[in-house]
C-alpha positions in Angstrom: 38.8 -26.5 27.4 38.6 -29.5 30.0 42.7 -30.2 29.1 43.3 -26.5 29.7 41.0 -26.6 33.2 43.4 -29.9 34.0 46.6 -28.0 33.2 45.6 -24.9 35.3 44.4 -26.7 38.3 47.5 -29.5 38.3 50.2 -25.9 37.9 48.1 -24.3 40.9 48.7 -27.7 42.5 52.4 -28.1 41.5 52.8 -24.3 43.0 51.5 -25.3 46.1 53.6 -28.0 46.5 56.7 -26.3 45.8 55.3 -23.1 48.3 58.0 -22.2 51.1 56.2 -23.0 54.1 59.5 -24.2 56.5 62.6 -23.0 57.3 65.7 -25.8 58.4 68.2 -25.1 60.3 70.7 -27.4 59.3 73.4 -28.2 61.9 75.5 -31.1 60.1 79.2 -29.8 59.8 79.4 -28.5 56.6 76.2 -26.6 55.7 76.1 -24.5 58.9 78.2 -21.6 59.2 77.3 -20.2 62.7 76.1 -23.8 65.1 76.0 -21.8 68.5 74.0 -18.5 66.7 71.3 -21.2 65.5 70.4 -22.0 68.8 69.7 -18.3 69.6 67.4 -18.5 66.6 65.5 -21.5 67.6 65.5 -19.4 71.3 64.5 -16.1 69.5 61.2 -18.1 67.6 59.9 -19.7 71.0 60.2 -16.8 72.7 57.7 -15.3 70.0 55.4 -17.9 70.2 57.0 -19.8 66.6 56.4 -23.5 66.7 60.1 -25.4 66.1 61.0 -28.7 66.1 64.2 -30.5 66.9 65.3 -33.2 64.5 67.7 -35.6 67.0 70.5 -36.6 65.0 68.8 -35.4 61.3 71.9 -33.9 59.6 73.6 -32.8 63.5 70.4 -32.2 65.0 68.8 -29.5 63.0 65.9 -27.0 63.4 62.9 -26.9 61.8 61.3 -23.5 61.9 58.3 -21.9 60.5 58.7 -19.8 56.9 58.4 -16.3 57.8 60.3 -13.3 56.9 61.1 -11.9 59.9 62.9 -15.1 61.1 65.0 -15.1 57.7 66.2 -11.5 58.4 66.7 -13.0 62.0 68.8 -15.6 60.4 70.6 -13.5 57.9 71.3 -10.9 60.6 73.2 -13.0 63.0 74.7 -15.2 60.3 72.9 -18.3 60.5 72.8 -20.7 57.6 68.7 -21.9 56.8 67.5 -23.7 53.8 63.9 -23.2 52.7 61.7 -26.4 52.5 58.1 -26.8 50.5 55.6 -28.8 52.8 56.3 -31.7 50.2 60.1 -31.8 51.3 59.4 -31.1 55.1 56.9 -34.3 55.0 59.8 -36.6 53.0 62.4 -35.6 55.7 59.8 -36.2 58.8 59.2 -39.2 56.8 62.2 -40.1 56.6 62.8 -39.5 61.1 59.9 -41.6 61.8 60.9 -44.2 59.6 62.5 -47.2 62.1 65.1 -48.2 60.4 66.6 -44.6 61.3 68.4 -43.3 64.3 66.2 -40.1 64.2 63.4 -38.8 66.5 61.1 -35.1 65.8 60.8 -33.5 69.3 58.7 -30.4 69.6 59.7 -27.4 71.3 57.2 -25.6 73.5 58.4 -22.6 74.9 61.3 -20.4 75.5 62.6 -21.5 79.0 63.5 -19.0 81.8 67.4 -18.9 82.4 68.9 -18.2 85.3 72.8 -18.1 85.9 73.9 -18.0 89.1 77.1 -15.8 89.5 79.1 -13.4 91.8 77.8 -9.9 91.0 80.4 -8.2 88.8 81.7 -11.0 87.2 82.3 -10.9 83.5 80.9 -12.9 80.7 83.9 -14.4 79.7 85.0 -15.6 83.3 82.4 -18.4 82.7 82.1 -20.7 79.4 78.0 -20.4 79.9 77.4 -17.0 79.8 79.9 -16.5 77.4 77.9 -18.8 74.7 74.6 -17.5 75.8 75.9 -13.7 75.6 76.8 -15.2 72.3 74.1 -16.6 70.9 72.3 -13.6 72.2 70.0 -16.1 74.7 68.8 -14.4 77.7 69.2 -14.9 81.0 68.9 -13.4 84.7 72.2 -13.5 86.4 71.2 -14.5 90.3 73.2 -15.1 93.5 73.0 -16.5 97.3 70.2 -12.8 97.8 68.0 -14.6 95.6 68.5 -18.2 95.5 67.9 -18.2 99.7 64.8 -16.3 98.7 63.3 -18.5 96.9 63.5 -16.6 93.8 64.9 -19.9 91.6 61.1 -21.1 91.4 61.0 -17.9 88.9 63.3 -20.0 86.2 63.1 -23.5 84.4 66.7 -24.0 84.2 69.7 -22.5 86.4 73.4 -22.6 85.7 76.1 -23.0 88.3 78.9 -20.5 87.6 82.2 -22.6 88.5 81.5 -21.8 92.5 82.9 -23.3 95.9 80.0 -24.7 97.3 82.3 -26.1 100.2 83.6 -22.3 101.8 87.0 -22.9 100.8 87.3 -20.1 98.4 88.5 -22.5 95.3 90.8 -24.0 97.5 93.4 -20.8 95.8 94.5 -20.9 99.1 98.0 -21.9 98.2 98.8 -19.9 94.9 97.4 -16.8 95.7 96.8 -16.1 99.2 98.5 -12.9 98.9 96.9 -11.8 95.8 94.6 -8.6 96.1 91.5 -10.0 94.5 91.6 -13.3 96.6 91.8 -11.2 99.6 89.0 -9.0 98.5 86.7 -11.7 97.1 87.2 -13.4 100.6 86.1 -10.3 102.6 83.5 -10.0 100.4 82.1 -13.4 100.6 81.8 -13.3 104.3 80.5 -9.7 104.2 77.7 -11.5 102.4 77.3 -14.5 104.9 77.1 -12.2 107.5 74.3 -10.0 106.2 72.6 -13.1 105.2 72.5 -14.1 108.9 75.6 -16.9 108.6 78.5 -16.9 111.1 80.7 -18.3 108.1 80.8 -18.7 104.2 80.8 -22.8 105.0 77.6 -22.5 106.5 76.1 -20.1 103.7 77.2 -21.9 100.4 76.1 -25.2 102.4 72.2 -23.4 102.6 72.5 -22.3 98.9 73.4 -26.0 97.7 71.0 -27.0 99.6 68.0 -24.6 97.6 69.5 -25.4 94.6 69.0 -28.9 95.7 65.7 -28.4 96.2 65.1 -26.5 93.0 65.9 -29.7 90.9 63.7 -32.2 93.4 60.7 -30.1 92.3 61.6 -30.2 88.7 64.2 -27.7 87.7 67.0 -28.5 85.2 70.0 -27.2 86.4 73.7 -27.3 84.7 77.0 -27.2 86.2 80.2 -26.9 85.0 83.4 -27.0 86.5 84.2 -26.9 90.1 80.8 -26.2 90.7 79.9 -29.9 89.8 82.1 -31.7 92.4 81.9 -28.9 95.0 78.1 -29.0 95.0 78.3 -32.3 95.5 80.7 -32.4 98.6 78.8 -29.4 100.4 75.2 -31.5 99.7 77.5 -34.7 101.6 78.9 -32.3 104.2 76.1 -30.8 105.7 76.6 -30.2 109.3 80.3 -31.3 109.3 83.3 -28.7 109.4 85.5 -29.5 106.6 87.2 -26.0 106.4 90.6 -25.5 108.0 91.5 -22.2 110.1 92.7 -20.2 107.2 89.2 -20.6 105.4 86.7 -20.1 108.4 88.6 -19.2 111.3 88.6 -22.4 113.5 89.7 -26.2 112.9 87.8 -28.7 110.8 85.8 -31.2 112.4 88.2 -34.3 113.9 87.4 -37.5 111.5 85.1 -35.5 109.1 85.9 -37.7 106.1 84.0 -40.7 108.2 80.6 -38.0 108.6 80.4 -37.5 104.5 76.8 -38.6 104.0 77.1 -39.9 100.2 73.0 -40.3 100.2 72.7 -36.5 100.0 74.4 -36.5 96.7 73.6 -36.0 92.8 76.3 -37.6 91.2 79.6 -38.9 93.2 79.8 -41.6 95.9 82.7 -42.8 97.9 85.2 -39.9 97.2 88.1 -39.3 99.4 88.6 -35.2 100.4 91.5 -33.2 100.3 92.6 -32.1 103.7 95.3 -29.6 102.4 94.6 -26.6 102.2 97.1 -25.3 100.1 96.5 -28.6 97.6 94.5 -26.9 94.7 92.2 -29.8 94.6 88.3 -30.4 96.4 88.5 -34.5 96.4 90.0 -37.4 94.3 86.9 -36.9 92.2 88.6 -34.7 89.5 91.1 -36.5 87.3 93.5 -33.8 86.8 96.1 -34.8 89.0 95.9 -38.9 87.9 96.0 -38.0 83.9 98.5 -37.6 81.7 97.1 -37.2 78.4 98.9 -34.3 76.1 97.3 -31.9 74.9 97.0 -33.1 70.8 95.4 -36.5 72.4 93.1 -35.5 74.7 89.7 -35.6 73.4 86.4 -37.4 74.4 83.8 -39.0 72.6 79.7 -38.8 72.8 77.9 -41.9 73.5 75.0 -42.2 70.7 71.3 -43.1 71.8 68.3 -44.2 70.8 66.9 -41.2 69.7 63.0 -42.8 69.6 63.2 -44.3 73.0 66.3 -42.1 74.8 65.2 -38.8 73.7 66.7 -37.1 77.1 70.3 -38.3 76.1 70.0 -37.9 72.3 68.9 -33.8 73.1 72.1 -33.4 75.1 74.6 -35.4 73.0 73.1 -33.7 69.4 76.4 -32.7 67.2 77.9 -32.4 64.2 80.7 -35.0 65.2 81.0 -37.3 68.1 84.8 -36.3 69.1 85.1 -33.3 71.1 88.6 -31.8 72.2 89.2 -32.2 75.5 89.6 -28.9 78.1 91.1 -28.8 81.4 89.7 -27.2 84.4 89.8 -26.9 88.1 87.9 -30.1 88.1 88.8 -31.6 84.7 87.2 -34.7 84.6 85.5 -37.2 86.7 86.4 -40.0 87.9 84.0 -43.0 86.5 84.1 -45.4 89.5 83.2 -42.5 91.5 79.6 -42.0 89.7 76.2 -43.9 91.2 74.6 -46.3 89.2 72.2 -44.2 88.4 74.3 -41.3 86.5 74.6 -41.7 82.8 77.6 -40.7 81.0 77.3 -39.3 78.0 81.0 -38.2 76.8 84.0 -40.1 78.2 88.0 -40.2 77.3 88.8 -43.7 75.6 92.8 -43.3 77.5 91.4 -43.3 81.0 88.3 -44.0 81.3 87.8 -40.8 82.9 83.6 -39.3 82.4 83.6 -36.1 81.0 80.0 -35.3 80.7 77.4 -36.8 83.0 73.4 -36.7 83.7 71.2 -37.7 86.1 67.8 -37.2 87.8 66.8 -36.3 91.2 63.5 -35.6 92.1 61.2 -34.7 89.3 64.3 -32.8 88.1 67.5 -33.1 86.4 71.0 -32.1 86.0 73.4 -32.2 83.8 77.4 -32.0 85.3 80.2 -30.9 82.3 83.8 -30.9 83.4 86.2 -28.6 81.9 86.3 -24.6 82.3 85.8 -23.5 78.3 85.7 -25.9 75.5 87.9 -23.8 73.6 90.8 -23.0 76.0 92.3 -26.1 76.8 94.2 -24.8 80.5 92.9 -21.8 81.0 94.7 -20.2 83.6 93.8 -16.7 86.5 93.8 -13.5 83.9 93.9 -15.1 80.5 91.9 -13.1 78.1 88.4 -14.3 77.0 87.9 -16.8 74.8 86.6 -14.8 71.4 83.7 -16.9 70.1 83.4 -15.8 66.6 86.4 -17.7 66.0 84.6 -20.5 67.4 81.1 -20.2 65.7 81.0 -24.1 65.6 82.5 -25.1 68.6 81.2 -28.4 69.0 82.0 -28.2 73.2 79.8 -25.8 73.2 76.9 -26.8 71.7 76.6 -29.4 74.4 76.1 -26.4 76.6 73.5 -25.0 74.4 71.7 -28.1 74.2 71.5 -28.5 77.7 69.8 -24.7 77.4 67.1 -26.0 74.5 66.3 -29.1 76.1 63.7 -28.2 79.3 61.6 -26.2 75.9 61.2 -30.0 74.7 57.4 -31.4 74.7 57.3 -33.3 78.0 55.9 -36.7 76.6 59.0 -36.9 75.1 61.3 -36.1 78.5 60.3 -39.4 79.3 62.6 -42.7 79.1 
């Protein structure tokens, strides 16, 4: 009888064990079949009050979920790959992220952050690489514009996205290509229909306000994104303030005299010492971007992620989590940046070996941060005005976009470990 008691309790014990209680979210290359889904997954269980976990650099930077069956359906649904762990195997593999001979760190994730995208009215998904992934992965998000961000409405949201914008009121410097083109006339009038019932005499003076809330937003702890033009031209409006850099085609009157000599470099994120460009018809903001200075083809171009210390750079590590380090390169309006351009303080986190050029940047200002990712869609390498969208279920493991999508995940990290 007392062999028999042994036998039943050590099963009941061995059943326990073996009990489902986790669900991973593996991200490496091979055993995930949908990477940018299993972000809206991770999304989807914060934002009903699910615990997660992010394991930096575990098999790609997987996701450690709670077992329950409605986030399996969730997962079988959208076409996420998830493996189902016993508490025994989801202690060996935190075991085995705390050990300190491994590059691995377990970061908790605490709530679903607010996203806001700010974007023309109208615009579609696909005319911007963010929205696109985060219609995608089915994240939400609040699509805002100069109404609200003047109104203070971005202290609604944890993290805000700038849709490729002129920040500078030289309406993407298109100028010279399409002048005479219907929609550029139209989004022209429309723009300073808008400055104008916002109380500006020009768009200059409008955009230069918004930077300058956005600015704001990330001093008092916001995370915001940029991609794009929006990254150098948010940069040069934030230097310009108070100085007419816009010739008579953009705002009706001449440019200041000398205004290259009045750029205040202080007021910046990211770039210092950047020459402009005075042409208007010159489809270029500054000597920032590298498009013009490189000459990488196409089948070369590609940039690598820096790797971090997961334990004591947990900030980098979030951003730069992937299943490979090489990502293919992307051109853009602003396709890169130019390294000796950056402040000492910026970090870069994916660069091209040819050139030296930086392709994906961070930094802090404030108690904020932002994150600035060259490029217009990770999957189009020169996207050009009218292609069609880029379909991303022919993409589901795009590994240029999951650094957008880990820029989205990060501000839902545990804040003792935001620090560096």
């Amino acid at each position: 009888m007392m062999l028999k008691r042994y036998l039943y309790i050590f099963i009941l014990l061995l059943a326990s064990a073996a009990k489902a209680s986790f669900i991973l979210l593996p991200m490496d290359e091979t055993s995930q079949q949908n990477h940018l889904k299993a972000y809206g997954i991770t999304y989807w269980c914060l934002d009903k009050n699910y615990k997660a976990s992010w394991l930096l650099n575990y098999r790609g930077g997987s996701f450690l979920l709670p077992d329950a069956t409605e986030i399996r359906k969730e997962c079988q649904i959208r076409g996420v790959s998830f493996e189902v762990l016993s508490d025994a195997e989801q202690i060996a593999i935190l075991n085995e992220i705390s050990s300190p001979s491994q590059n691995m760190e377990s970061v908790v994730l605490e709530k679903a952050p607010k996203i806001a995208v700010y974007t023309p009215k109208g615009k579609q998904p696909w005319d911007d690489a963010v929205t696109l992934v985060l219609t995608y992965a089915e994240i939400p998000f609040t699509p805002i514009y100069d109404e609200e961000v003047l109104s203070d409405q971005l202290l609604l949201y944890d993290w805000l996205h700038l849709h490729h914008e002129d920040f500078t009121g030289q309406y993407g410097k298109f100028y010279g290509a399409y002048k005479n083109a219907p929609w550029y006339i139209e989004q022209k009038k429309a723009a300073e229909t808008l400055a104008t019932q916002l109380g500006y005499t020009k768009v200059s003076q409008e955009k230069g306000a918004v930077a300058k809330k956005i600015r704001d937003f990330v001093i008092g702890g916001g995370f915001m994104f940029a991609m794009c033009s929006a990254t150098d031209s948010f940069d040069i409006a934030l230097a310009a303030d108070g100085v007419d850099i816009c010739e008579p085609m953009f705002d009706g009157d001449g440019s200041d005299p000398n205004y290259q000599s009045k750029m205040e470099y202080g007021n910046t994120f990211a770039f210092k010492d950047f020459i402009l460009e005075r042409r208007p018809e010159q489809y270029e903001f500054s000597d920032i971007d590298m498009t013009l200075k490189r000459k990488i083809p196409m089948e070369k171009d590609y940039f690598t992620l820096m790797e971090f210390s997961a334990k004591w750079d947990p900030i980098p590590s979030m951003l730069c989590q992937n299943h490979t380090q090489l990502v293919k390169g992307f051109m853009g309006q602003t396709t890169a940046f130019d390294a000796t351009l950056l402040k000492s303080n910026v970090l870069i986190m994916g660069s091209c070996e040819l050139n030296g050029e930086a392709r994906y940047i961070h930094g802090e200002k404030g108690k904020g941060m932002f994150t600035f990712y060259s490029g217009h869609d990770p999957e189009d390498f020169q996207h050009q005005v009218g292609d069609p969208a880029t379909v991303l279920d022919l993409h589901p493991n795009s590994p240029g976009y999951r650094l957008i999508l880990n820029n989205v995940l990060f501000p839902a990290a545990r804040k003792k470990k935001m620090k560096t």
